[in-house]
Structure formats: C-alpha cells, structure tokens
C-alpha positions in Angstrom: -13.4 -17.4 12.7 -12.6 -20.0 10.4 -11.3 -18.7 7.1 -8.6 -19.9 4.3 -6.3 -17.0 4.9 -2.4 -16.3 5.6 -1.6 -12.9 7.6 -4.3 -11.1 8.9 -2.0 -7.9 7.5 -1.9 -9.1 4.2 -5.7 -10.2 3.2 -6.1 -7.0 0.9 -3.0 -7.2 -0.8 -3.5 -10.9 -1.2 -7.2 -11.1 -2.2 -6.2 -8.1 -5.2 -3.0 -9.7 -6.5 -5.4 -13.1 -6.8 -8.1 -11.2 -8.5 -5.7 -9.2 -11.3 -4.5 -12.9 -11.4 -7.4 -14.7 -12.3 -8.5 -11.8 -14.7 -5.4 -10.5 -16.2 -7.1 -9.4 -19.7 -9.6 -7.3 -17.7 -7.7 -5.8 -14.5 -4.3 -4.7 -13.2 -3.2 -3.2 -9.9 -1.3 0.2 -10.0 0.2 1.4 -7.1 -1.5 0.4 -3.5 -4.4 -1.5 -3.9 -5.2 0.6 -7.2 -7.6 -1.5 -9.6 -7.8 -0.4 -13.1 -8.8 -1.5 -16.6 -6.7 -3.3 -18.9 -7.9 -1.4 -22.0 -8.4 2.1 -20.5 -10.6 4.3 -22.3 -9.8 7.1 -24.5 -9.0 10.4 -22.8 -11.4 12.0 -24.3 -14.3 10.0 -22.4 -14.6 10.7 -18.8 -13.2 8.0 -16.5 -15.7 6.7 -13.5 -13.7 6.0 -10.7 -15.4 4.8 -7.1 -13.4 3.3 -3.9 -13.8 1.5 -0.7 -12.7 -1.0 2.2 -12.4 -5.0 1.1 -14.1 -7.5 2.7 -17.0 -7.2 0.4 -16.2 -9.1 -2.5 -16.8 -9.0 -5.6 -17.4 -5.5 -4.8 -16.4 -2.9 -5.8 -13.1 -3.8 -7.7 -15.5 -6.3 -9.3 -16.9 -3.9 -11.6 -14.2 -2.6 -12.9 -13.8 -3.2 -16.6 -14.6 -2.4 -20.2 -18.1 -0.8 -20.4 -17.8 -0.3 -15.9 -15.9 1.5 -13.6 -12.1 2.4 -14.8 -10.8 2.9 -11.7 -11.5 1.5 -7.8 -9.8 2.1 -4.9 -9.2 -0.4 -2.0 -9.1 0.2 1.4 -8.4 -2.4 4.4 -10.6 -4.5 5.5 -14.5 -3.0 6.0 -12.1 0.4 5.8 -12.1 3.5 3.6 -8.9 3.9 1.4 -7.3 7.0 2.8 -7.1 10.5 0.7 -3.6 10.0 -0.5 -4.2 6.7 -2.1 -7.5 8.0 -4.2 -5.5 11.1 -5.1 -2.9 9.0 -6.6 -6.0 7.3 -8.9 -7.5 10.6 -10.1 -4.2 11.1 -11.0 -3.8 8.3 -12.9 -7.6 8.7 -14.4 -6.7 12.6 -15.2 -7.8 13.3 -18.5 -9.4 16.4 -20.2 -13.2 14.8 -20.2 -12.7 14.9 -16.5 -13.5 12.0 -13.3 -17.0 11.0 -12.2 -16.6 10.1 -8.8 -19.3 7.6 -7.0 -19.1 7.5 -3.5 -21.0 5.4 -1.6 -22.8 7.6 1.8 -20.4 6.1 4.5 -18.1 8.5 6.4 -14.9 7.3 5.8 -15.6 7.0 2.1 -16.8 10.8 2.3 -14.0 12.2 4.2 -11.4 10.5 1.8 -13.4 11.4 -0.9 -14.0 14.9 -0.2 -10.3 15.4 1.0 -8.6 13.8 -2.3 -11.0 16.0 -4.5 -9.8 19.1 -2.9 -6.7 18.1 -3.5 -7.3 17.3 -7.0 -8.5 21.1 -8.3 -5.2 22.1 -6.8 -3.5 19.6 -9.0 -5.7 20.9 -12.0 -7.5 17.5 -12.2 -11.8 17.9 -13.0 -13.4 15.7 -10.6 -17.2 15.4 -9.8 -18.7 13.7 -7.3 -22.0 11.5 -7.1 -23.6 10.4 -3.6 -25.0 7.0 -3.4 -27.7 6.5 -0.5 -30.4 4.2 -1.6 -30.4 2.6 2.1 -34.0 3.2 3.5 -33.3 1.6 7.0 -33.2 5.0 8.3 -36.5 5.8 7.8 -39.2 6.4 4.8 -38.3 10.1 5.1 -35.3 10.1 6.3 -32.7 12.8 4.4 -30.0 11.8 1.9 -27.4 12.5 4.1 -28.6 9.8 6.5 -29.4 7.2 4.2 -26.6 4.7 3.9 -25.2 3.6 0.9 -25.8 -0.2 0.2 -25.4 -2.3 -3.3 -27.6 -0.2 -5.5 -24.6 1.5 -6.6 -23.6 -1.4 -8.2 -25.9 -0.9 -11.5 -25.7 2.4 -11.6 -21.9 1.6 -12.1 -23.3 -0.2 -15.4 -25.1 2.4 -16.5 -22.7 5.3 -16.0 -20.4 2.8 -17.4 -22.3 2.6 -20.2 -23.5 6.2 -20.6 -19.8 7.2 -20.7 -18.6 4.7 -23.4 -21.0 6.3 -25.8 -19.2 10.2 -25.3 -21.1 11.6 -22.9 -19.9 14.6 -21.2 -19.4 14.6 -17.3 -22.1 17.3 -16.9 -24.7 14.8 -18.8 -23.5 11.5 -17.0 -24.1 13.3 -13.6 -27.2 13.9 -14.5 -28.4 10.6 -15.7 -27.0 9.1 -12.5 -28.1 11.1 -10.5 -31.8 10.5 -12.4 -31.6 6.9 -11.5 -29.6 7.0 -8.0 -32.2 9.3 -6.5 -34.8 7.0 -7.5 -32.8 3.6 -6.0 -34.1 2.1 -2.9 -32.5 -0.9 -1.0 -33.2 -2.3 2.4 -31.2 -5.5 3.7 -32.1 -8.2 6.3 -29.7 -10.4 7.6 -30.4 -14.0 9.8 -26.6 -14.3 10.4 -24.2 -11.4 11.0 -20.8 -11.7 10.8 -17.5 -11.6 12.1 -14.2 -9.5 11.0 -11.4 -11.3 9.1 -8.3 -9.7 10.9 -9.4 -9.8 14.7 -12.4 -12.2 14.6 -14.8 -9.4 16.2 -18.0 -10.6 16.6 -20.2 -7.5 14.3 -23.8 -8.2 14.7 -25.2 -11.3 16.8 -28.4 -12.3 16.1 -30.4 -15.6 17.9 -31.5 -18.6 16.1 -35.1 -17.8 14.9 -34.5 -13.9 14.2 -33.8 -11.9 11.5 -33.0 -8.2 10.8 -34.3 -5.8 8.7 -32.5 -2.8 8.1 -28.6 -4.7 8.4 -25.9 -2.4 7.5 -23.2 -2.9 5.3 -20.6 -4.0 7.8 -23.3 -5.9 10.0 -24.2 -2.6 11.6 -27.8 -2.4 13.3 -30.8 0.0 11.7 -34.0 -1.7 11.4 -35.8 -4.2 14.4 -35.0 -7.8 15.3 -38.3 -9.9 14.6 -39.1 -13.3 14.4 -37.7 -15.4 11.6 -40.4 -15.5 8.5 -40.8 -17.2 5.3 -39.6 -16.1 1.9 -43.2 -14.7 0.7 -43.9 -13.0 4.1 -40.2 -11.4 4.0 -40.5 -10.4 0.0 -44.2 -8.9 1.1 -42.8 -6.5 4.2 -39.9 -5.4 2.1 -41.1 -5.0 -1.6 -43.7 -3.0 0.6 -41.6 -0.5 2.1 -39.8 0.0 -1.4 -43.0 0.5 -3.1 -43.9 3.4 -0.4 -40.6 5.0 -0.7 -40.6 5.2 -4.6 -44.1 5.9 -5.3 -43.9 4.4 -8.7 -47.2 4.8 -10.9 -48.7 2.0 -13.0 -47.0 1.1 -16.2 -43.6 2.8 -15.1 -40.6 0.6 -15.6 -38.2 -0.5 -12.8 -35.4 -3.0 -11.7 -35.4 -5.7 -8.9 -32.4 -6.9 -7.9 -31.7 -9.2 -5.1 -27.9 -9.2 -3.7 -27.0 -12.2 -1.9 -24.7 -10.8 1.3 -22.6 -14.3 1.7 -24.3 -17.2 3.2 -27.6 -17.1 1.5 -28.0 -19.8 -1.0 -29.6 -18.9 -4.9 -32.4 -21.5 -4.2 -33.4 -18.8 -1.4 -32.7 -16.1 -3.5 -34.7 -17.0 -6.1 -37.9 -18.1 -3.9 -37.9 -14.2 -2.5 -37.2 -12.7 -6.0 -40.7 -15.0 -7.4 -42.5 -13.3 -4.7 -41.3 -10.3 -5.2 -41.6 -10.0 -8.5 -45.3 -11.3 -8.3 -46.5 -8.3 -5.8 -44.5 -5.8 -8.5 -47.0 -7.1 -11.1 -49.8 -6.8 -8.7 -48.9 -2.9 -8.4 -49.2 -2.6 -11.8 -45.4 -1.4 -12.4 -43.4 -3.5 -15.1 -40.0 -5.1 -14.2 -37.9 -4.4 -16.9 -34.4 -5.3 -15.3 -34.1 -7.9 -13.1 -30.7 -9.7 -11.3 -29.9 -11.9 -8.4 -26.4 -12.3 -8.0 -23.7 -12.0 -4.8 -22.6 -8.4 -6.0 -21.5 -6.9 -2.4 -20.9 -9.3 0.2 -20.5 -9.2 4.2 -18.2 -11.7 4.6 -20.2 -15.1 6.0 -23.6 -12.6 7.0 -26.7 -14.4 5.9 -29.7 -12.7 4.4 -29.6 -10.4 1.5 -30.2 -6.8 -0.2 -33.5 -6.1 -2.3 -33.1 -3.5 -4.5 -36.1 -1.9 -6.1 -35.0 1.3 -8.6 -37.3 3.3 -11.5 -35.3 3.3 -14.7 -36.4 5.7 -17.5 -35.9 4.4 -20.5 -31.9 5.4 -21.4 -31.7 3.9 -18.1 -33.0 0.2 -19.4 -31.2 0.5 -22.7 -27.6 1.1 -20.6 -28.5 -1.8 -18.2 -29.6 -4.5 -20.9 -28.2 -3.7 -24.6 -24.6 -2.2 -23.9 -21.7 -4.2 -23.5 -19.8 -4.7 -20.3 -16.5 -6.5 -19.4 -16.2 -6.3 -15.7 -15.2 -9.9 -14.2 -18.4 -9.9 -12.1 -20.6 -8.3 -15.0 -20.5 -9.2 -18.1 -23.0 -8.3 -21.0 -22.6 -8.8 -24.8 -24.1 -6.0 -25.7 -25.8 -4.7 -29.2 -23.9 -1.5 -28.9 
C-alpha cells in the first residue's frame, strides 16, 4: 500500500476537513463527519439527505450542494456511519416539509439507517426512506433486497435534487425517485481490485489477463473471473445484460453513464462508452443523458461501473436543464 496519507485513524477526518477546504462556498462539516450545504434550503422544501463509509471519493459527500443532496453522512473507511451520527443530521435537516432519505442496499447503511429513523419519529422528525439497488450482479431476477447498491444513486441524487428545489412535496419526490431508481441498472467489472487504506488488506485479487464482472463496491466478488477482453467485446456483454434487465422499447429515452472506479483512465472510458452507445442505437432506444466521470471510486481498483437507466421525461428535464452546485456536479441550469 502506497498512499499519501498521515494516521491511518485520521484519513476521514482529514480527507473531509480538505474537502470543506477546497470548497468552502459549497460545503461545511457539522458535527462528526457531517457534510452539509453552505446555502441550505428553505424549510419549507424537503431536505435529501444520504450517508455512507469514505474511501469512495468523490462520493457521496461529493454531491452535496445547491440543487443536490443537503446533507451526507460519513462513516470510516468502506464503513457505514453509525445510527447516532445520522440521527444527529436529521436533526439538523428537521424541517416541516420533512427528510428524504437515500440509502444505498448495503447492510450497514440499512441497519444505521433504519435505526436513526426510528429514532427520529420519536423525536417528531418526518423521515422517508428510498432503497437504491440498481446492482444486477446478483442475478437478472434476482429480488430488490439482494441487489446491491452501486453508483446509480448518484443521478438520482440530481434529480431528486432537482425535483425538490422546484417545491415538491416528499410524498411526490418519493415517487419520482422511486420511478427512475426502479428502472436503474448497473453492473461493474474490475481488472485490478484493491487494497484498504488503514490495514493494507488485500480486497479482491485478480491475475494479470482477468477481469471481473459483477465487482462489488468494496472489491467484493458477484459475477465470474474471465479472460481479459477488449473495450467493444466488454461494452457488448454488459450493455447486453442491461438491455435484458430493463426491457426498454424502441424510441424510449434512457441514460448511460460510465463511472470510472480509480485506476481506469478516460481514454478507456470513453472507447467503452462509443461502443456502448453504438449498440443503444442499434436497439433502437435514444440516449438522452449521457456521463463518464469518476463519481464513486474504490480506491486504486481498476475497471469501471456502466450504468444504463430509463428516464421519463421529468426525469431528463431534472438531469440536463436544472441547476446544480455540488463540487463534483455542476450544471448551469435554465431553471
């Protein structure tokens, strides 16, 4: 393990007083590892709050910001924050419009999550909660519950982001997540895996020559170890497993987004989003968002997250013509 780093202890402390640093007109810290807006948001618009462990840079505190999330709450390295501390940010977000709560499907997140909220109704605080799980790793049909979830939540942050600038009640943002996270599907593949910045564990090993598909979030196994292919061939076995999982007709809109995981270069990136894109347009579907950008990293794993999602059209509208002022996504939006 070869990293710029001081105390093993202190990475998440350190990484988050950097990044309010470098940022100071778009993010603060309150209390532990609490990452908020600058220029919160009227009370009487529902705050969107998420959490989860560091090490994943930009996300999620990445994302927070005007237009994004309001809130995010950081856990320890490749950890979940524990109850207490997101208590203390619903707290903080209480208002009267009430907390939208995304929660990516990874235990710890869910037992903190579902914890804090209980605690929350006692304390008179209006929390909902929204279950990311766009990982298909698991299996075509494979139940919510054990789908992981990977770095689709990231645009959905924009658009609920978006959705609840405008007024929208936390009854009707729910439901236009929910629209567009049930219809997000991501599958990973890694060539590299990687190790973890306080002990130096060793997460995934793969040979020279192999790749992954189906990489979890941390480096975790899910899919099979073939043969290292080239960018078309990889874009063509995992567009194609999207494609079944969606079932999108001809002429319906969708995004494509390729997240970069750490050690993948753009030039790469870019080669596998062409192909990509191409066999969309072959299907007939039309790409009406597209993105490649590190968004959720795994430290130095190599390979990268596709992200194939149908958008309805409030969906496109919240993703390309309303403004955003998260450090890691910025938009200058009509609206």
């Amino acid at each position: 393990m070869i990293k710029f780093i001081n105390s093993t202890e202190d990475i998440t402390k350190e990484l988050l007083e950097g990044y309010v640093m470098a940022y100071p007109e778009q993010v603060k810290l309150e209390g532990e590892n609490i990452v908020v807006r600058v220029n919160a948001k009227s009370d009487d618009k529902v705050a969107i709050v998420t959490l989860g462990g560091s090490g994943h840079e930009p996300a999620l505190s990445g994302f927070v910001g005007d237009g994004m999330l309001d809130c995010s709450v950081v856990g320890d390295v490749f950890a979940a924050p524990g109850a207490q501390r997101l208590l203390q940010a619903l707290q903080l977000c209480k208002r009267e419009a009430g907390i939208l709560l995304v929660v990516l499907n990874h235990s710890g997140d869910l037992m903190s999550a579902r914890m804090a909220c209980k605690l929350a109704a006692k304390a008179g605080i209006k929390v909902k909660m929204l279950e990311t799980h766009d990982d298909i790793s698991a299996g075509l049909e494979a139940s919510a519950d054990d789908r992981r979830g990977l770095a689709g939540c990231i645009p959905l942050f924009k658009v609920l982001g978006a959705a609840a600038e405008e007024g929208k009640s936390i009854d009707e943002l729910y439901e236009i997540g929910e629209r567009m996270n049930c219809r997000i599907a991501t599958l990973a593949v890694a060539m590299k895996g990687c190790t973890h910045p306080q002990n130096g564990a060793t997460i995934a090993t793969l040979e020279e020559g192999i790749m992954e598909v189906g990489m979890g979030q941390h480096g975790e196994g899910g899919g099979a170890q073939e043969e290292l292919i080239s960018a078309n061939d990889t874009a063509e076995k995992m567009i194609s497993l999207l494609l079944r999982k969606l079932k999108p007709n001809a002429g319906d809109k969708v995004m494509l987004i390729l997240n970069g995981v750490g050690a993948t270069t753009y030039m790469e990136l870019n080669i596998v989003f062409r192909r990509a894109a191409q066999l969309l347009a072959d299907a007939g579907v039309e790409l009406a968002y597209g993105k490649i950008a590190e968004l959720l990293t795994v430290q130095e794993q190599a390979g990268f997250q596709m992200i194939l999602g149908g958008l309805d059209d409030d969906h496109v509208d919240y993703l390309k013509n309303h403004m955003s002022n998260a450090p890691y996504w910025t938009v200058v939006g009509k609206k």
